[in-house]
C-alpha positions in Angstrom: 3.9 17.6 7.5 4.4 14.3 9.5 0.7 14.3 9.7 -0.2 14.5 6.2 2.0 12.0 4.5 0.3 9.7 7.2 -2.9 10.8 5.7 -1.5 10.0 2.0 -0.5 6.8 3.1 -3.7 5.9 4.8 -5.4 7.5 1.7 -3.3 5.2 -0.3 -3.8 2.1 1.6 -7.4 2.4 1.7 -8.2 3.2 -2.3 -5.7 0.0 -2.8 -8.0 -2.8 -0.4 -10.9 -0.6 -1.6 -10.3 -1.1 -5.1 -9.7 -4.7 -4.5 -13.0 -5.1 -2.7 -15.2 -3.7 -4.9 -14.2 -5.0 -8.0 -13.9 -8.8 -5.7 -17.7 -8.5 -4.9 -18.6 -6.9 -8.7 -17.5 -10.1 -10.3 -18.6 -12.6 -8.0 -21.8 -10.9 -8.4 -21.6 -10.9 -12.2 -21.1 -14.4 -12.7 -23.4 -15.6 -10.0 -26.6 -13.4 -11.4 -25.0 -14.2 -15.5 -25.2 -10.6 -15.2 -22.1 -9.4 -17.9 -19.6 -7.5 -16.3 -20.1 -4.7 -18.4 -23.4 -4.2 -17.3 -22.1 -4.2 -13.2 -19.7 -1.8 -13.8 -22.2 0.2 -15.7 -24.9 -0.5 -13.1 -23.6 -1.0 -9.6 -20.4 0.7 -10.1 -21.0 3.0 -11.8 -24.0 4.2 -9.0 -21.6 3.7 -6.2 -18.9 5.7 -7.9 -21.4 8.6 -8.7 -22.9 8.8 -5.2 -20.3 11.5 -4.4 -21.4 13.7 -7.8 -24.9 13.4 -6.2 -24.3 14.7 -2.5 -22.3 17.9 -3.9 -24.7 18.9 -6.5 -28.1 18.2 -4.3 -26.3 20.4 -1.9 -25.0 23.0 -4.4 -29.0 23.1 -5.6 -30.5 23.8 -2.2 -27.9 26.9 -1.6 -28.6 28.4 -4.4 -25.8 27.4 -6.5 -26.7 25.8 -9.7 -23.4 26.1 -11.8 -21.8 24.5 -9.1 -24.0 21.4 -9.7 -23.9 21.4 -13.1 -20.0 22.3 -13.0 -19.9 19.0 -10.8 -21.6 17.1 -13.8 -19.7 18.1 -16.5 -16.1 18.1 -14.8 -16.7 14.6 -13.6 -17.9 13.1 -17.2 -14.9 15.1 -19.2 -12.4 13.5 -16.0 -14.0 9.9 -16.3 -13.1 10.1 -19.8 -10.1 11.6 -19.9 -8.4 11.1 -17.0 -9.6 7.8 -15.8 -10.4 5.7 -19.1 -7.3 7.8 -20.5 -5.1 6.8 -17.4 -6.2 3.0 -17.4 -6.2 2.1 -21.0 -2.2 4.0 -21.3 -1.2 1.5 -18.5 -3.7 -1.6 -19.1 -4.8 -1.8 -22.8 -8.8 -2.3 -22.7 -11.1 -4.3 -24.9 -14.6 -5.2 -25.4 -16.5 -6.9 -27.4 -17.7 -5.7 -30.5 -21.6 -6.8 -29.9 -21.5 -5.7 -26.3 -20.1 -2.2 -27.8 -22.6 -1.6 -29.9 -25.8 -1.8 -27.8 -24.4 -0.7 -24.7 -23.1 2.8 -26.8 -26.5 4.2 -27.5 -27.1 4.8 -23.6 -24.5 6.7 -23.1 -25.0 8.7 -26.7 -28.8 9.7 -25.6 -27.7 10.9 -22.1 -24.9 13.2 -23.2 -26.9 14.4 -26.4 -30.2 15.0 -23.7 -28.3 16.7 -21.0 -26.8 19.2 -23.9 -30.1 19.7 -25.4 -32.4 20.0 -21.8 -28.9 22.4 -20.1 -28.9 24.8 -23.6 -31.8 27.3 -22.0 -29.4 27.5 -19.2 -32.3 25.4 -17.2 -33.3 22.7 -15.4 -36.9 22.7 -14.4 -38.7 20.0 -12.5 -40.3 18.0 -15.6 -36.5 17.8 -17.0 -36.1 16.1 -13.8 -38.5 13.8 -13.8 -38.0 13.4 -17.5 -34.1 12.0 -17.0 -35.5 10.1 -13.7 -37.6 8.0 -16.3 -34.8 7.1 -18.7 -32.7 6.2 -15.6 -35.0 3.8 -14.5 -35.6 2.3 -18.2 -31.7 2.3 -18.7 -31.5 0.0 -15.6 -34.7 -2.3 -16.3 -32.8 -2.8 -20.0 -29.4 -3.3 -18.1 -30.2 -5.2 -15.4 -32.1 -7.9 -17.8 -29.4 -8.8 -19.9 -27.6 -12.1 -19.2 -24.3 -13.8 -19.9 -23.9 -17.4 -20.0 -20.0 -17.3 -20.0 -17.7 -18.4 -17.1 -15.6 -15.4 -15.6 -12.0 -16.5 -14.6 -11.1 -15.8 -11.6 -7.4 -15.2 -9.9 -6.6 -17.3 -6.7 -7.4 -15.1 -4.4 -10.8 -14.2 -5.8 -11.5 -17.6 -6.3 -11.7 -18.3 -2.2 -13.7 -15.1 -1.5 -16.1 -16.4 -4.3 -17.3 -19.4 -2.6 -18.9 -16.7 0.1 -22.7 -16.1 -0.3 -24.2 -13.2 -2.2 -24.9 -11.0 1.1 -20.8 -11.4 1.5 -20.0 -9.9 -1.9 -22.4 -7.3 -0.9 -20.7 -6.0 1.7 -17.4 -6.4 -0.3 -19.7 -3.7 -2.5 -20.7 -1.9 -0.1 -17.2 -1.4 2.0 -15.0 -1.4 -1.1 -17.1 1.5 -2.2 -16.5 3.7 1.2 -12.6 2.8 1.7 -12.8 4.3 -2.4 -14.5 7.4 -0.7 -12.5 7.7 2.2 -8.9 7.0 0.5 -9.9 9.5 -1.5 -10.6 12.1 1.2 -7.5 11.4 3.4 -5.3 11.4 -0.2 -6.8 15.0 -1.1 -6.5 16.2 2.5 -3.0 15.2 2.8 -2.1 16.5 -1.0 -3.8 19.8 -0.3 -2.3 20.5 3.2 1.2 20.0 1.6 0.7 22.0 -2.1 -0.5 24.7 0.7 3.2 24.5 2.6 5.0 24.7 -0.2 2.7 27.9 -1.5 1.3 26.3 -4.3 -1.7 28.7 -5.3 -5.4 27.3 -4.7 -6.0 27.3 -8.0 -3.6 24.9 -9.1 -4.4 22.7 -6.0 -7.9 22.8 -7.5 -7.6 21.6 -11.1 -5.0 19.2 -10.2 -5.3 17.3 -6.7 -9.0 18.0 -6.0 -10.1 17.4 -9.3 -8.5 14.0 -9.7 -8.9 13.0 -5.8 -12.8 13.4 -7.0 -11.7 10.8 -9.7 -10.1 8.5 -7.7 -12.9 5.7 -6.7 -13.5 5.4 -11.1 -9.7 5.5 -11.1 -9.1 2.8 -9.2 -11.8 0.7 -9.6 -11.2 0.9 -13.3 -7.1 0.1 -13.0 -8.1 -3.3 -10.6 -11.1 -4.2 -13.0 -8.2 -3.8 -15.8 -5.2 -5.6 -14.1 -7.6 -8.4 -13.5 -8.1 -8.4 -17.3 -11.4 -7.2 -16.8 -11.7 -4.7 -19.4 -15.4 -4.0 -19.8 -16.4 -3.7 -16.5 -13.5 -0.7 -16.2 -15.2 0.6 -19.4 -18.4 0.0 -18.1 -18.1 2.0 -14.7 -17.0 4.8 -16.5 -20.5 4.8 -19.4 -22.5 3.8 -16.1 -20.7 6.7 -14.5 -21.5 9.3 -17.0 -25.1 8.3 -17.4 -25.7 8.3 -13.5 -24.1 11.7 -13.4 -26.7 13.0 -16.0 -30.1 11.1 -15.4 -29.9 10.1 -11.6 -27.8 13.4 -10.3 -29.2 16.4 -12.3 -31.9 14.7 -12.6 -33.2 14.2 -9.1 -31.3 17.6 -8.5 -33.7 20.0 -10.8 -36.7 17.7 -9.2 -35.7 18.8 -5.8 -34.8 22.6 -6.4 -35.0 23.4 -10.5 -31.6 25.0 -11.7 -31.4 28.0 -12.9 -27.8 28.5 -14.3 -26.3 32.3 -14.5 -23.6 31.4 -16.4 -23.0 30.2 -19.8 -22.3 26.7 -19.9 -22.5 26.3 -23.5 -18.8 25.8 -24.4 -18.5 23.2 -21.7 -21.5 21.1 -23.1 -20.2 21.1 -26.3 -16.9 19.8 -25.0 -18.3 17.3 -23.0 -20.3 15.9 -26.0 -17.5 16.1 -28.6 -15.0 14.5 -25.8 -17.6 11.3 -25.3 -18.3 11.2 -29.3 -14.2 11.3 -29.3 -14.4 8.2 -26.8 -16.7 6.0 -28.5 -15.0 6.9 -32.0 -12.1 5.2 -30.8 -13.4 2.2 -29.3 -15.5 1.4 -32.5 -12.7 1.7 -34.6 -10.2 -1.4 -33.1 -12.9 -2.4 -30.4 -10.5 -1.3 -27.2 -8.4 1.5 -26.2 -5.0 1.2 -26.6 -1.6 3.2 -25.0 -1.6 5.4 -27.5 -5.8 6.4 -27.3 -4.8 6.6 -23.7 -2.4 9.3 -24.3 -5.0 11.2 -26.6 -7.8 10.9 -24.1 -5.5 12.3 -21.7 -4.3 15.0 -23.5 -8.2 15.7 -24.0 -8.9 16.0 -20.5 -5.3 18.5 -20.0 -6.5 20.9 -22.6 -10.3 21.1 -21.0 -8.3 22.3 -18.0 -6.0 24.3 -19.4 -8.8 25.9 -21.5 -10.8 26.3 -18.8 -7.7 28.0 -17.0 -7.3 30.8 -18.8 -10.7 31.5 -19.6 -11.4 29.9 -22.9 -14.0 27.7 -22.1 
């Protein structure tokens, strides 16, 4: 037991200078290249926080388990919007800009509408893959060319690691990203050990701790992006997220071993797609997400589970 509240609090400690890290660089970065924010948390975030979706479904492909990846997919998406966007905005009210909604929308719109309409066979096959590696790479030359001419305030402390060079906030990147990971994995090894003492079932340990450890990088990154008053780069890793989860992950995934998926998935598309429409529906309408979308986009993510659960979905 002694050992595993160590590994929370190390867990803890590391998603917290992680967090602090990563978003640090992301900025510094942003304002240097005139790059918006939106578009590095959509870009650069985003790809760093999907790199885990990526490992677990390339593996689940090679051994011959293709739900698994696609699971991996769709879970994440549903938690990014439910759980972390939901979780952030009913602590930290976000915003964006109306303009910068608008274009930056119609990304995330194709991907999820694409995936549903490629996934509906119940396949992946190699030209899908290559298909959704395409967009990916248009999706970033688009991104990556947008520039922003405003000045990005930044807090005291950020100011000082700003004057270092662009290799430095790099490595802030770069190590922010794997303390993320790490946190993550000493948090859900600590949490799991524990539930397991206390005979909580595996099932439960599952769809709660595990599910939301796999979270945790978007989560935090998203709460210090938003406590920094950062709102669109939180909104953006989460819209980078999703899209790297689709294009890059199933997308180099079916290229290296096509999916061929035994069980129907159809309910869990269709939730996935309604649940991002749900998202964007209430951004358009005040331009942010407030406590109380928060609260719904929560609630959205608790019924997937529950449905899910007992066998709905």
């Amino acid at each position: 037991m002694a050992l595993d509240l160590i590994f929370i609090a190390l867990g803890l400690a590391l998603l917290y200078y992680g967090g602090e890290l990563l978003v640090t660089g992301s900025i510094r970065i942003s304002q240097t290249l005139k790059i918006p924010p939106f578009v590095i948390g959509a870009t650069i975030v985003g790809f760093g926080t999907s790199a885990p979706e990526l490992a677990v479904s390339i593996m689940a492909g090679m051994e011959g388990a293709p739900e698994v990846a696609v699971a991996n997919v769709i879970g994440s998406n549903v938690a990014n919007v439910g759980l972390v966007l939901g979780l952030t905005a009913l602590l930290i009210p976000l915003t964006i800009q109306d303009k910068r909604f608008k274009k930056e929308m119609l990304p995330l719109i194709f991907s999820t509408f694409l995936i549903l309409y490629l996934a509906w066979d119940l396949q992946l096959v190699r030209w899908e893959g290559f298909l959704m590696m395409f967009f990916l790479a248009v999706y970033l030359w688009h991104a990556l060319r947008q520039k922003d001419d405003s000045e990005i305030d930044l807090e005291e402390d950020d100011a000082s690691l700003a004057k270092r060079g662009m290799a430095v906030q790099g490595f802030f990147i770069v190590a922010g990203l794997i303390l993320l990971v790490l946190g993550a994995h000493f948090l859900v090894t600590g949490g799991v050990s524990i539930a397991k003492s206390m005979g909580i079932s595996e099932w439960f340990i599952g769809i709660t701790i595990i599910a939301i450890g796999t979270s945790l990088p978007e989560i935090v990154s998203s709460l210090m992006a938003a406590k920094r008053g950062h709102g669109e780069l939180a909104i953006g890793n989460v819209f980078g997220s999703n899209i790297f989860n689709i294009l890059m992950v199933l997308g180099l995934t079916s290229i290296l071993n096509p999916l061929q998926i035994r069980e129907a998935i159809h309910p869990d598309l269709i939730y996935t797609t309604a649940f991002t429409c749900l998202l964007l529906i209430l951004i358009r309408l005040e331009h942010n997400l407030s406590k109380r979308d928060g609260v719904l986009l929560l609630v959205g993510y608790f019924s997937y589970v529950g449905l899910k659960g007992i066998g709905i979905i």
